[in-house]
N, C-alpha and C positions, 0 to 999 in steps of 0.2 A: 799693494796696500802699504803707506807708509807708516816706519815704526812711530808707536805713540811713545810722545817725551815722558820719561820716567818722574814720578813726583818726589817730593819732600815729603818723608814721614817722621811722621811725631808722637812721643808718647802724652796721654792727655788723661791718662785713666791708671790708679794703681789700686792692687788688692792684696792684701796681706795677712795671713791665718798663719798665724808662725809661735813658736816657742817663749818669745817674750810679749806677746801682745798681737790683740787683734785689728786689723787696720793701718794705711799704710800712715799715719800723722803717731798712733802708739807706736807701733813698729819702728819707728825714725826716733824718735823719743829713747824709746828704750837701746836701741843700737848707741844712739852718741852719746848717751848716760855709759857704754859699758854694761851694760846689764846683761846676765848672766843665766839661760833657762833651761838650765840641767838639773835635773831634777832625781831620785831613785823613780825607776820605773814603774807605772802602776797598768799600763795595758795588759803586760803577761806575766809569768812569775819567771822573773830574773835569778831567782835565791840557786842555783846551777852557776850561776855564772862569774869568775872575781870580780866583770865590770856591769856593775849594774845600773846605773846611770844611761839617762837618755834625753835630748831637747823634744818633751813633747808639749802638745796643744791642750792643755787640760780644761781648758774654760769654753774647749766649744761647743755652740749647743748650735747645730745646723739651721732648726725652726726660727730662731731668732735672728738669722741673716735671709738662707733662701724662703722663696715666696709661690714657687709652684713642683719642686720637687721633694718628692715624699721620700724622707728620709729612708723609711724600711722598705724601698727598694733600689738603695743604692747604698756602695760599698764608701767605706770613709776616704779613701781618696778621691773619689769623685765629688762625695759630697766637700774635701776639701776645697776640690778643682773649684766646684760650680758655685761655693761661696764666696773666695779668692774673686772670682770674673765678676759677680753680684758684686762686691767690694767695688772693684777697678772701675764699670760701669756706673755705679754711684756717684765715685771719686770726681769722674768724666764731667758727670752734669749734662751726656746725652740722654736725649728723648730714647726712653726703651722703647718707643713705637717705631722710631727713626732707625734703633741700629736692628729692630728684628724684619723690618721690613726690604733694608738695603742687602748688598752680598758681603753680608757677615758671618764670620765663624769662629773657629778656634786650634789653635793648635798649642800641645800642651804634654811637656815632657815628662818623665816618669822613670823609674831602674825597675823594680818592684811590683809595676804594677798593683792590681786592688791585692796587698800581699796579707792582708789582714783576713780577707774573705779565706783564701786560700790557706790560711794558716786553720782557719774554723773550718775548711771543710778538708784539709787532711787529718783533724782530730775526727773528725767522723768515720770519716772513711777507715781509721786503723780500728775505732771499737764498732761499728755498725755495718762495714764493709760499703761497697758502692752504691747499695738499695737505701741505706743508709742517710744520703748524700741529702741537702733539703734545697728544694728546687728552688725555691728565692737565694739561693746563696749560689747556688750555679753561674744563675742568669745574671748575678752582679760578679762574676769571676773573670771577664776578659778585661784587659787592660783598653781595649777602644772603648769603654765605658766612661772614663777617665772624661775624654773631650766629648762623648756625647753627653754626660750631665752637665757641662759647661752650656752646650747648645741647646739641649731641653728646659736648663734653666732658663735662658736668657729667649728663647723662642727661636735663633738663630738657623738659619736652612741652607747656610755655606757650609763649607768641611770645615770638618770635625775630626781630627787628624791627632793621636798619641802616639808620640816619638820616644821611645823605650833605648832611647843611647843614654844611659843612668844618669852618671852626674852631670854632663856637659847638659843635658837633653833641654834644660828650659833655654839655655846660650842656640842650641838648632831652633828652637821653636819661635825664637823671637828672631834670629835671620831666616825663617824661611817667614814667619808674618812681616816682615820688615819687605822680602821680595814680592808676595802676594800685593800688598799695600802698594808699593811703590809703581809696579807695572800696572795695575790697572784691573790686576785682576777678582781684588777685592776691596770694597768700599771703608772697610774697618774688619778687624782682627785682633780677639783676644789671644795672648800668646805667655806662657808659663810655664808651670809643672807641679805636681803634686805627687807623695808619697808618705808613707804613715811607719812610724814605727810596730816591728813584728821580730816576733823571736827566730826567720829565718836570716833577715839579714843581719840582725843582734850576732846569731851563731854564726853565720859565713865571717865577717869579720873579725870577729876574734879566735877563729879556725885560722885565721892570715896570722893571726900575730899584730891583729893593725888596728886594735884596740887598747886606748886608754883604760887606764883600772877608773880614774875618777872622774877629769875634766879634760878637754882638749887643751893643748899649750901649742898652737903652732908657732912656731919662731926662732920656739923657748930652746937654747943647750939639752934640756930634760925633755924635751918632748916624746909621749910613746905610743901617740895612733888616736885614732877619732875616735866619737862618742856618737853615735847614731840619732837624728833627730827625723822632724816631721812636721809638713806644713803644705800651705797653700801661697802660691804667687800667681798672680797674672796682671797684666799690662794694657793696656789697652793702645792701638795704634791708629790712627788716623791719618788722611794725608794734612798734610800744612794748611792749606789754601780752604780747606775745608772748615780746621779748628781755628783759623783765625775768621774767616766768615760767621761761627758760631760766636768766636769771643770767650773757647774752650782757655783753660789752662793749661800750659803746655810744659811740662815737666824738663824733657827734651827734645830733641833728635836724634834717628837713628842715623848715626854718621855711614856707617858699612859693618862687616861683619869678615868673619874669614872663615874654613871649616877644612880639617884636615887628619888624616888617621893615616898614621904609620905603622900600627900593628905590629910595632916591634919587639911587644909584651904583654903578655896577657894583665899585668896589673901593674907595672912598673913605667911611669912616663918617660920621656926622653927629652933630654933638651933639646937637641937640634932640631927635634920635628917642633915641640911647643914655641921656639924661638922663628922657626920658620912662619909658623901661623900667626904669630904677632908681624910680623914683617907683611905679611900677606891682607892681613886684617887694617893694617895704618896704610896700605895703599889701595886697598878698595874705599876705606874714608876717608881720603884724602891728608893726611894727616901727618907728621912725621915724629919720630919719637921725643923730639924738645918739648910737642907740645903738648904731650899727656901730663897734667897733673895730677893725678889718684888711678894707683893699681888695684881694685879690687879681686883680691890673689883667688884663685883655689883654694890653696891655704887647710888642707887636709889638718895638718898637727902630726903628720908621719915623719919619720927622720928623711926617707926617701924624697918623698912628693916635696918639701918645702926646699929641701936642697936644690931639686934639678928643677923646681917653678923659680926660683931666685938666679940660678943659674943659666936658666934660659931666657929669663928678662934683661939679665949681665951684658949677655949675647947679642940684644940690641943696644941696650939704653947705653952700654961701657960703663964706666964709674959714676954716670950722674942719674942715679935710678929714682925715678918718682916716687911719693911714699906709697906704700904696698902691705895695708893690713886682710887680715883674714874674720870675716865673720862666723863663721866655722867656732870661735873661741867662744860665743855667743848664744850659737842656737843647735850648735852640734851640726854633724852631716845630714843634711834633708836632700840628700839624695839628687833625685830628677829635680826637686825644686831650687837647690841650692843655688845655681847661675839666676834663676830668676829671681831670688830675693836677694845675689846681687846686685843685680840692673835696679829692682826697685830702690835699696839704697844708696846706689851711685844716682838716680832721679833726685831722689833727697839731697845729696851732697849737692849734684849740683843748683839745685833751687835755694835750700840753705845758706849751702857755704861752709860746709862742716867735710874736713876729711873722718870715715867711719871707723872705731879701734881695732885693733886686735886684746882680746881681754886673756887674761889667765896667764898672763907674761911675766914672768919671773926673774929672766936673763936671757938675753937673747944670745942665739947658737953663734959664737964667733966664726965658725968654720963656713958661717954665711957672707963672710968677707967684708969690707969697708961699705961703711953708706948708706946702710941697709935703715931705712924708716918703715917701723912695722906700726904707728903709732899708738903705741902699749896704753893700755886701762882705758881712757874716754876719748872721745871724737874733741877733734881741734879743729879752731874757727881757720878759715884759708878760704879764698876763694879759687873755685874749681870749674872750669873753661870747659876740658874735656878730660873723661873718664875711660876707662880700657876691663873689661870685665871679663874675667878667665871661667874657663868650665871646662876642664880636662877628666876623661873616664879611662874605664877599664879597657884594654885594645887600641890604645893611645888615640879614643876620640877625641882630639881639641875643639875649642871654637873660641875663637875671640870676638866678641861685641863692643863694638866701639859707642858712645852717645859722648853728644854736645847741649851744650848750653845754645839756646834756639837765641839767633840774634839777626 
């Protein structure tokens, strides 16, 4: 049987439940404003903690986005998920008879899983013991709930697939929808990540040491650790041949992708493996590093992570580095969603024409060498060809996502 030629895929659909605004036109808005959604905490009681700040989503109200899942039984990252893909689906302008009827699904990253459920049913469990426990809160406690509220929203009867490699996880989720898509072996694919703020990852964090007391500053000489946030992204992907037949918008192209884990730390990245997977990543898209214009960093705000991400961009780019801001300044660490609501504003850039900022910048860390454009406070007008979108985790998972401006 001869191999089927591989398609052109496209993003044509964005969704965004995020810290500064809901939707992916507020959500762009509010990024290249600089705008800032750290807020004190109101999910748990922070009053334990020095850093009590976090980028949550406070204006959501799930009934006012989804249209067939019932809130009280499902956990708030799902219902993140599956309002995020409602969003993206919207955005699209396809027929929802069209994508629940073709082989469509979801895949959709996560650290945490439903960590909020879990947080309500270990307060149980220590005053009421295991009998205790309350069976709706059970049954939304596994983290494959995440992509099945995607697919029960939307009707979908393709996989339904949560990818738990934490912060990289929506960067895996959108190359592995970008591989489904492209072979043949799905007609359309939602692809993202969702995660909620909770006072486990609140605590693990700043049990590291890897917590900001107030705001995130990545870049910044002062910089002293993230601010944990929380949200919904997802993407919607289609082949080429298909969104131009509809007359879809096309946001961009997935150029290629790259994905690679060196495990040579439990929480401390590495440049030669992250510089490796940039390299790996501009040769699966065809691409070479002249011609990226906008890094959409990782961009933690840790003294660590931003040193050895700049340094591992060094590694390819040499002295001529592309500009390389962190939205992390912005909306805090969202975790498993954090790579895919970079992809969605590198979609924006490149539709726009806006490089996105790094906010909270003070002074940038000289120890980060010559050259270095972090494009401090607002987004600046530039026009932007192709983008390079980082998602580095815990156990040195990388992934680099390449997109293009569709021409």
């Amino acid at each position: 049987m001869p191999d089927t030629p591989l398609r052109r895929v496209v993003i044509t659909g964005l969704g965004a439940v995020s810290p500064v605004g809901i939707g992916a036109e507020v959500f762009a808005g509010a990024v290249r404003a600089g705008r800032v959604g750290i807020e004190p905490i109101r999910s748990f009681d922070a009053s334990p903690f020095p850093s009590r700040n976090a980028g949550e989503v406070n204006d959501f109200e799930p009934t006012e986005i989804l249209r067939n899942l019932d809130p009280d039984r499902w956990g708030r990252s799902g219902l993140l998920a599956a309002a995020a893909a409602r969003l993206a689906v919207e955005d699209s302008g396809i027929e929802p008879e069209l994508l629940s009827s073709s082989r469509s699904g979801s895949i959709m990253g996560t650290t945490s899983g439903e960590s909020a459920v879990g947080q309500s049913l270990g307060g149980q469990w220590l005053t009421q013991g295991l009998k205790g426990l309350e069976p709706r809160l059970v049954g939304q406690m596994p983290a494959s709930q995440i992509a099945n509220a995607v697919n029960a929203e939307l009707g979908l009867s393709g996989d339904a697939q949560t990818i738990p490699t934490a912060c990289s996880a929506s960067n895996y989720a959108l190359g592995y929808a970008f591989d489904m898509v492209r072979s043949g072996e799905a007609d359309f694919m939602l692809a993202g990540g969702a995660d909620v703020v909770n006072r486990l990852t609140h605590s693990g964090f700043y049990a590291l040491g890897a917590m900001a007391a107030d705001l995130p500053r990545p870049f910044d000489a002062n910089r002293a650790g993230i601010v944990t946030g929380e949200g919904g992204a997802a993407l919607l992907l289609e082949p080429l041949d298909h969104a131009l037949a509809r007359g879809a918008h096309v946001y961009a192209e997935v150029l290629g992708y790259a994905a690679n884990c060196d495990a040579e730390h439990m929480v401390h990245p590495d440049a030669t493996s992250i510089a490796a997977c940039i390299r790996a990543a501009h040769r699966n898209a065809g691409v070479t590093p002249e011609q990226i214009d906008y890094i959409c960093a990782h961009g933690t705000g840790t003294p660590t992570n931003d040193s050895t991400e700049v340094n591992a961009v060094r590694q390819v780019f040499g002295d001529q580095l592309p500009p390389i801001s962190s939205l992390k300044s912005m909306l805090g660490h969202t975790m498993g969603a954090a790579s895919g609501f970079g992809a969605i504003a590198s979609c924006k850039a490149l539709e726009q024409g806006f490089l996105p900022p790094t906010a909270n910048l003070l002074e940038i860390d000289p120890e980060l060498g010559p050259g270095v454009d972090v494009v401090p406070g607002r987004g600046r007008d530039a026009r932007v060809e192709i983008v390079q979108n980082h998602g580095f985790a815990f156990g040195g998972n990388n992934v680099i996502t390449i997109l293009g401006r569709y021409s």
